[in-house]
C-alpha positions, 0 to 999 in steps of 0.5 A: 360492019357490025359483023366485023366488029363482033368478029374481031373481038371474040377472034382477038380477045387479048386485045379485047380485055387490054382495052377493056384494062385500059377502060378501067384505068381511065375511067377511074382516073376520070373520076377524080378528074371530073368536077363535082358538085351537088346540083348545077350551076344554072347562073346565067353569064353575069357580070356585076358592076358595084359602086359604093357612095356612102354619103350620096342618097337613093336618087342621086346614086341612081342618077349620077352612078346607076344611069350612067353604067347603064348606058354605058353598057346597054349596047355592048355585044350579046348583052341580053338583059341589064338590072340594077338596084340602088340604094343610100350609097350603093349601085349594083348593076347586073349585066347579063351577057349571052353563054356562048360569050364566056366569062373573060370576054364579057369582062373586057368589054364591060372594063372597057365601057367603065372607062368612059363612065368613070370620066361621066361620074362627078368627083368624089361619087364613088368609082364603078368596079366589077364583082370577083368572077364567080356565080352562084355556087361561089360561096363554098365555105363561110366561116366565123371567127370564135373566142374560146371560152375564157378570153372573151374579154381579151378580143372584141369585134374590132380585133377580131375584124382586124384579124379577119382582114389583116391575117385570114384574108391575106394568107388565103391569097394566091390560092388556087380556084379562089377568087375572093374572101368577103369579109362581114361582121365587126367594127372595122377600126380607124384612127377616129379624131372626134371632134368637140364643135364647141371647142372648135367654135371658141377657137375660130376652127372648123373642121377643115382646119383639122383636115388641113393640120394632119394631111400636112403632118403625116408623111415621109419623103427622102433627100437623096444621099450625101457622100460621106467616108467614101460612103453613100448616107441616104436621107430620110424624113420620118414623119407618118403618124405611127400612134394616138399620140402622135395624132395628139400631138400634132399642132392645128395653129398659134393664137397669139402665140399659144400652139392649140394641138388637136387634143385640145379640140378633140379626142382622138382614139379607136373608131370604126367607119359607118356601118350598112351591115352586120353578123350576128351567131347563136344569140350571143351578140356580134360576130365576125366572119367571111365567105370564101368564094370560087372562081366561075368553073372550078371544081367545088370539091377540089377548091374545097378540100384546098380551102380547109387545108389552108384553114389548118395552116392560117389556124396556127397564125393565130393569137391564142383563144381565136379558132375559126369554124365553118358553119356553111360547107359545101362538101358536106352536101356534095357529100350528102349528094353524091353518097345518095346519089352512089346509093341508088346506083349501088342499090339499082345495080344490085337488083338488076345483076339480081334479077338477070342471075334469077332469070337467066338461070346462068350466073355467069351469064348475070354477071357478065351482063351485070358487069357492063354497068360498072364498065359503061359508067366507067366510059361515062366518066371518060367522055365527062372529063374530056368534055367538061361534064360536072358530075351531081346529082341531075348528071348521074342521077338520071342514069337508067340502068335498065336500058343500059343491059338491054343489049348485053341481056339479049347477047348472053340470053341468046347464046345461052337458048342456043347452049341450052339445045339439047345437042349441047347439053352435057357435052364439053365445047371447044373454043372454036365451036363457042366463038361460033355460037357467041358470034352467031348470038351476037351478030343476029342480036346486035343488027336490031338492037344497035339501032334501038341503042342508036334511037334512045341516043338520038331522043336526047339530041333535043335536049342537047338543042336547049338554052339558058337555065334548061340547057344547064340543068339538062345537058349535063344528064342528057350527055352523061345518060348519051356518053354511057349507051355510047359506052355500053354500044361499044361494049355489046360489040366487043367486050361482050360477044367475047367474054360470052365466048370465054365464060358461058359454057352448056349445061351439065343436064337439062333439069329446069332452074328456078328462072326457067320455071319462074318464066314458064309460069309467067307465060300461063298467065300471060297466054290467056290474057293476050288471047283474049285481047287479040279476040277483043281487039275493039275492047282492048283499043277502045280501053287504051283511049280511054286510058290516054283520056284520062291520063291527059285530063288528069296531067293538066289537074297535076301541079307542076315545078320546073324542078324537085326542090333539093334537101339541101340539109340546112334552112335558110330564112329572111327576116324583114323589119321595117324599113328604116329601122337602125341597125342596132335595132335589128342587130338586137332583134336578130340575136332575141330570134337566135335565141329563141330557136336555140332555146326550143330546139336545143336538139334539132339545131347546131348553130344559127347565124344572121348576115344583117345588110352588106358584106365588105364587098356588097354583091348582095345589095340588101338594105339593114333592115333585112336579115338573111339567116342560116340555120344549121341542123344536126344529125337527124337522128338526134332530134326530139321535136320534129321528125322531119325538116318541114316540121321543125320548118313549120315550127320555127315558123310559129316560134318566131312569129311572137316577135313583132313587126318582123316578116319571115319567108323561109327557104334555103341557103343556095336556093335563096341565092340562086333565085336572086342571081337568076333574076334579082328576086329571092321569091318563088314568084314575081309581078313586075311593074314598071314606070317612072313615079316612085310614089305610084309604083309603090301604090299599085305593087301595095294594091297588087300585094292585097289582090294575091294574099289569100289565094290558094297556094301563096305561102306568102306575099312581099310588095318591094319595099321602095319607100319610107327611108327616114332622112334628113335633107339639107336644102341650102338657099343660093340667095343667101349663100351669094350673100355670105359668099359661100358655096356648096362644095365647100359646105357638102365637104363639111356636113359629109366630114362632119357625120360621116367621117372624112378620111384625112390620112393612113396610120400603119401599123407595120404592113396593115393600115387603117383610116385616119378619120376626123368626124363629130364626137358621138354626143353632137352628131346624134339628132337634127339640131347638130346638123343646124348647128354646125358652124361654117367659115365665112370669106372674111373669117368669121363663122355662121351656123349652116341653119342660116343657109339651108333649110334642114328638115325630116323629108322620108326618100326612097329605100331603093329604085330597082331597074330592068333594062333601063327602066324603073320597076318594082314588084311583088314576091310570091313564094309557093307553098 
């Protein structure tokens, strides 16, 4: 069969090169096709389900909220791991699901089981949703919003928010291989009534009272129509609030014939809901910025390109002195990726076309051989496009071209020994006579080396066979290597034997090249020495032993790592404070660190950014004394101080450190979120430790932390902060509630309203709408005693302070529970130097 083929090609060569043509085309067109990414996606088939509670704690969010999803889902088709955090107001469960389950499937049984958990979670709990369809390179684009130099006092961070959610946000809708935008940073804005309690107390009010005046004074409604003049008049009542006056004016009672509106117990102005996080850039405060998430199996380079398309289009939309910028870009290390990437294959395909022209002493020859690179990579290209193969860096990067030219190399240098006999020296072939010599080169050649095409084929078949994060590394270079020999098999049995046919003529005389004298060289010096080993036969295989010996006992001495870590460009690090700490606190700290690093690295560093707790959508559940913070590098060439990325790392490191009471562990953008997508843990390395006492678990992992600090090769060592959340507990005693006939519903709604805000409307402003929230003024909802001091209404109209019912007391909780599989676990982080 092998015959035949070679047979047909050299006979019917124009068929030949059409194909070959067409090989071209489709290849070319594939390679626009293929997706293409700088490393691939090894996120395992998650699906999150985020529940926010923002005035419910650590242990109520994991028993009413976390519990429950868990449960719910335990069970559920090919679910092979269930991992949960829950904090102060927050559950993120992560429900992992078996690769051969797809992406929508998962979805639906998981929107199924969230059915009956919404019906298990008490009123007013929160309500259970899943995270967008996206993975771990989702996040191809984060940008800010930036006030240009000289309107700095035309926007604030309120503005700005507004902006990002209300023009941003929405003109990126509907755009193709875009899943989601998440919005961080900036005071998101409310209608704000602030409540002066004393006026209220002097008044015989409460704060029910307010709630109760404005839900019942912001609405519109319709009367039907009435017929007037052979004409339909349609009736419409207007009465939403539409401004701080309207909001003003709106009447709460009569006493005794007095109208008390809401302006005379509160102030009413521009608010912003309780914040869990924060954005901080370049040391200059607050900012304000989103992250543009892809939808899981889109091509990265293509979403992108779109993304900044519409950035352009969204630029012009908005007000005057507002730009967005990009600080975190994933084509610039797709990029950087792929041009290194091309480079090596450039430089590689050059040695080797190089190398067969010098040693084959036949430019022709060298070239065509030389050519099946290109060829094979082009029919590499075709197979990826049609089987869904990414294009990065494992995929190509692994390509041998070596191994690739083997069989066209031994084609095109048997046809040129038979040239190069000296009844053909001088003399001029005709076609007949050079299809024979190309078929006898090609077809004694091709029988032996096919099958040794065939076995370096068949050595990736295990590969093929791996599963989970090493199938998705592994695969992908195994089927692009696997789809090139395929090519360039098909190649040696075709476009070969015939190209040697048209092309590869006998020489004109028989004077040497410079290959032939560099070969015959080589063999004196390589006569001697195998002679002597087939003399030495015991010597020479007693020697190899030893060489395996040593090779083996020196591997096991050799450090190992899953993968070579890549230069992503950019670091990343994470900023730990102590837990508890406020936000300001931590916002005022992040931005003293920016500062720092943008004044002793005014070369080496372009800007520097700080995402501080949760984003809008809260997928990366971090508490608000943990900062993870981008640093964004310049060109290479202009820096000063360091002369490498790990130098400046090291020196970064050692700047910071004057800060105190702030930890650093320090890594890169992607790396960071791989890590904690993969497992829920941003360390290197991790101890597990499971049980049901909190306080215990926190003992051990502390103890464990000790015991591993100071070992060779830990970078650095983190025991899960669980515990140590400051909190003021309301314990409300039943005996004196039956005494006052009062219950705990009542009194929750109003200690929740009263600090936290609850929302007693919408106000519009055209088609954006924003909170109306009643809450204490920030004077008496700043310590403990405002919490003893709220007054209550009694049945028979009378108020009482809540100290009377509830003892109020400083009680520290825990900072988070964290879960695997349903049981309650912390850990210990170990990063690797």
């Amino acid at each position: 069969m092998i015959n035949s083929i070679i047979s047909f090609s050299i006979k019917n060569k124009a068929l030949i090169g059409l194909m070959t043509v067409g090989l071209i085309i489709g290849g070319i067109y594939s390679m626009t096709k293929v997706p293409l990414d700088a490393v691939p996606d090894i996120t395992n088939n998650q699906v999150l389900v985020i529940t926010t509670a923002p005035n419910l704690g650590t242990e109520d969010i994991e028993q009413f909220v976390t519990y429950q999803v868990e449960l719910a889902v335990a069970n559920l088709p090919d679910v092979t791991e269930i991992r949960s955090v829950s904090r102060f107001g927050l559950s993120v469960v992560t429900i992992v699901f078996k690769d051969k389950s797809g992406t929508y499937l998962p979805r639906q049984l998981v929107s199924e089981a969230l059915v009956e958990v919404k019906e298990k979670i008490p009123k007013g709990f929160g309500q259970p949703f899943m995270a967008p369809i996206s993975s771990g390179l989702g996040e191809i684009y984060q940008y800010t919003l930036e006030v240009q130099p000289g309107y700095d006092t035309v926007y604030d961070d309120m503005e700005l928010r507004a902006m990002q959610d209300w023009i941003v946000k929405r003109q990126m809708a509907m755009l193709p291989g875009v899943v989601e935008i998440n919005s961080f940073g900036g005071r998101g804005k409310q209608y704000e009534v602030a409540v002066n309690p004393d006026k209220l107390r002097s008044m015989g009010l409460t704060i029910s009272d307010l709630f109760e005046s404005l839900e019942a004074n912001n609405q519109n409604t319709g009367g039907a129509y009435i017929e007037k003049n052979f004409q339909a008049n349609f009736i419409r009542g207007e009465g939403l609030m539409r401004s701080l006056d309207d909001i003003k004016n709106t009447l709460v009672t009569n006493i005794d014939g007095q109208a008390v509106f809401i302006r005379d117990v509160a102030e009413v102005k521009f608010g912003s809901f309780v914040r869990y996080g924060a954005f901080t850039k370049d040391g200059k405060g607050e900012a304000v910025g989103g992250i543009v998430m892809m939808l899981k199996g889109e091509n990265s380079n293509d979403v992108i390109k779109a993304v900044k398309e519409r950035m352009e289009l969204i630029q012009k939309s908005l007000p005057e002195g507002v730009v967005i910028k990009s600080f975190l870009d994933r084509s610039r290390l797709i990029k950087s990726t792929t041009s290194t990437v091309a480079e090596n294959l450039s430089l590689g395909a050059l040695i080797v076309i190089f190398v067969l022209v010098v040693f084959l002493g036949n430019l022709r020859g060298g070239l065509i051989v030389a050519s099946t690179i290109p060829l094979a990579l082009l029919f590499a290209f075709i197979m990826m496009n049609l089987f869904g193969v990414w294009a990065n860096l494992m995929s190509l990067g692994a390509i041998d071209f070596g191994i690739l030219v083997d069989g066209a190399v031994i084609i095109v240098e048997s046809m040129i020994f038979y040239l190069h006999s000296n009844k053909y020296i001088g003399k001029k072939l005709d076609a007949a006579k050079r299809n024979e010599l190309a078929y006898n080169s090609s077809s004694k050649m091709m029988n032996s080396a096919f099958f040794g095409q065939l076995i370096i084929l068949i050595v990736f078949i295990p590969v093929l066979a791996l599963q989970g994060v090493e199938g998705k590394m592994f695969i992908p270079m195994a089927m692009t290597f696997g789809f090139a020999v395929l090519g360039v098999i098909v190649l040696c049995l075709t476009y070969i034997p015939m190209m040697a046919s048209v092309f590869l003529r006998p020489p004109k005389t028989d004077k040497k090249t410079f290959g032939d004298k560099a070969i015959a060289g080589l063999e004196k010096i390589y006569e001697p020495v195998i002679s002597w080993a087939l003399r030495r036969r015991r010597i020479v295989i007693l020697s190899a032993l030893v060489l395996l010996i040593s090779g083996g006992f020196f591997f096991t001495r050799l450090g190992a790592e899953f993968i070579p870590q890549l230069d992503e460009g950019d670091f990343a690090f994470q900023a730990f404070l102590k837990p508890g700490t406020s936000l300001s606190e931590v916002i005022n700290a992040s931005t003293r660190l920016e500062q720092i690093l943008m004044e002793n690295f005014p070369d080496e560093i372009e800007s520097i950014q700080s995402r501080i707790g949760v984003a809008d959508l809260p997928m990366d559940p971090m508490p608000i004394d943990i900062a993870d913070i981008f640093v964004i590098l310049k060109p290479e060439e202009n820096w000063t101080k360091a002369k490498s990325k790990k130098e400046l790392v090291d020196m970064a490191r050692e700047e910071v450190s004057v800060l105190p009471g702030i930890n650093f562990e320090f890594t890169q953008p992607i790396e960071m979120r791989f890590n904690e997508l993969l497992t829920g843990i941003r360390e290197d390395v991790a101890i597990k430790l499971y049980g049901d006492d909190l306080e215990v678990l926190a003992d051990k992992a502390e103890e464990i932390a000790g015991l591993v600090t100071g070992i060779d090769g830990v970078a650095g060592v983190k025991a899960e902060a669980t515990r140590g959340l400051p909190q003021i507990t309301v314990l409300y005693d039943r005996n004196k509630l039956g005494v006052y006939g009062l219950n705990i519903k009542d009194l929750n709604t109003v200690v929740e309203s009263a600090f936290s805000g609850g929302v007693a409307g919408v106000i519009y402003e055209g088609e954006r709408m924003f909170d109306l929230v009643v809450r204490l003024d920030e004077e008496h909802r700043s310590g403990i005693d405002d919490i003893r001091n709220i007054f209550v209404n009694l049945p028979d109209s009378g108020q009482i302070p809540l100290k009377e019912v509830a003892d109020i007391s400083y009680q520290p909780g825990p900072m988070q529970i964290g879960r695997d599989n349903t049981n309650r676990r912390t850990y210990v982080g170990i990063n690797v130097e």
